[in-house]
SERO-758777 format. One record per residue (C-alpha): x, y negated, z negated. Coordinates in steps of 0.1 Angstrom, whole numbers, padded with zeros to 4 digits, always signed. Layout:
// SERO-758777
XYZ...
This chain:
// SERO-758777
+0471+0289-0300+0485+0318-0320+0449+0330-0336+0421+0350-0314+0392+0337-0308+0376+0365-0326+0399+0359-0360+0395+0320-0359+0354+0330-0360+0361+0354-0391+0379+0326-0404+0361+0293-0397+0324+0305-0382+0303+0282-0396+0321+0247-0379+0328+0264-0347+0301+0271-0318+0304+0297-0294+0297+0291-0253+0279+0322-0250+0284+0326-0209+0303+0351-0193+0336+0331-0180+0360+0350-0157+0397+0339-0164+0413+0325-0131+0447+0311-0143+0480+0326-0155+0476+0316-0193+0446+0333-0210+0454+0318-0244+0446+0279-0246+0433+0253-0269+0437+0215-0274+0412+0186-0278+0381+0184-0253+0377+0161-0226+0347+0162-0206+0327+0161-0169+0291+0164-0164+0289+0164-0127+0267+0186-0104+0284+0201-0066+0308+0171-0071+0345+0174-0077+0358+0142-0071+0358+0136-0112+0373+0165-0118+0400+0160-0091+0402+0118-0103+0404+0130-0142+0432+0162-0141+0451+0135-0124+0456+0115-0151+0477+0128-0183+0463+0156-0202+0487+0153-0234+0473+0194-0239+0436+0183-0234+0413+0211-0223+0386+0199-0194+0350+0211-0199+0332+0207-0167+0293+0212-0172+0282+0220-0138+0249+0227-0148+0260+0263-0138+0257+0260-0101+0284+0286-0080+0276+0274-0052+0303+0249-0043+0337+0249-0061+0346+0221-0087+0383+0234-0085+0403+0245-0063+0444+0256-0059+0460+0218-0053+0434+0201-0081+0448+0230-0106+0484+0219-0093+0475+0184-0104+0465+0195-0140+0496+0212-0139+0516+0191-0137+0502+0163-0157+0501+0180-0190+0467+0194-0189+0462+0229-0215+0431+0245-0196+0400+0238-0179+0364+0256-0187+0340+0251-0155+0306+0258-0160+0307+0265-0125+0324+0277-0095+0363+0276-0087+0382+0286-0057+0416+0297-0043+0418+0323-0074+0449+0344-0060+0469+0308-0057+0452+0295-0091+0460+0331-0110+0500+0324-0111+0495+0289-0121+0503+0278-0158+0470+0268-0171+0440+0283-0186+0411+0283-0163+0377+0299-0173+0348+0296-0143+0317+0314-0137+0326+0328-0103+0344+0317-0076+0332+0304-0040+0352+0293-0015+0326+0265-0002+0338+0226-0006+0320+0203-0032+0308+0172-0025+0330+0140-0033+0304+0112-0042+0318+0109-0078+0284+0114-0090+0285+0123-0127+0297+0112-0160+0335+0115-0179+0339+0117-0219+0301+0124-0226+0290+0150-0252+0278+0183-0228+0259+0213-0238+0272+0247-0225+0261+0282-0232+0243+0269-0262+0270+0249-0279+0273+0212-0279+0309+0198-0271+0321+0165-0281+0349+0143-0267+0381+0150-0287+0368+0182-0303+0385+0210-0304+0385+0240-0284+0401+0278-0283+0394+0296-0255+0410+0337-0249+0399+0364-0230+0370+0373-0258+0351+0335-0249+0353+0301-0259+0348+0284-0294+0347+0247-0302+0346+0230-0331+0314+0214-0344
């Protein structure tokens, strides 16, 4: 992604939507974009961990969380995992932890706070569904833009 947030708004408002939370940025890149993927999962990693496992071809993760902080859906050696397998970003509406570890890693990762309390691991929740965050509705496959201003997704 070469175009801010902010100038891809001037330019394209009216298809995009805005997730109007206050993310914190946790990883090393603060510039990502690619094609949505997405979690709806409540104090329960183990889709998250199961689903940056797999290739992510430049994918961006949206987690909805239901905005709970207080467990972690990330954590230092899930980020690893997305990584390595090709993954552009993640967006956790949500907790994260190990931010020190997670800030030198190459990925985009936006969270609400951090917390350095374990999620469950049931794998209770849902992959690939359409999720509403902050006001915006995402869809599977679209696309998303995320820098230090917020993140936009395509309508």
């Amino acid at each position: 992604m070469t175009v801010s947030t902010a100038d891809l708004w001037d330019e394209r408002g009216p298809e995009l939507e805005s997730l109007a939370l206050n993310f914190g940025d946790f990883g090393a890149k603060d510039l990502f974009s690619g094609p949505a993927r997405t979690i709806r999962c409540f104090e329960d990693n183990a889709l998250v961990k199961s689903t940056l496992s797999e290739p992510g071809d430049g994918a961006v993760l949206i987690v909805d969380g239901g905005g709970s902080i207080s467990t972690a859906l990330m954590g230092d050696m899930i980020a690893e995992s997305a990584v390595s397998n090709g993954w552009s970003g993640v967006v956790i509406n949500g907790a994260i932890r190990d931010r020190v570890a997670m800030k030198s890693m190459a990925i985009g990762v936006k969270a609400l706070a951090s917390n350095p309390r374990k999620s469950s691991k049931a794998g209770a929740g849902e992959v690939d569904v359409t999720v509403e965050i902050g006001g915006a509705t995402i869809r599977p496959g679209a696309m998303v833009f995320a820098d230090p201003d917020g993140v936009v997704v395509e309508k």
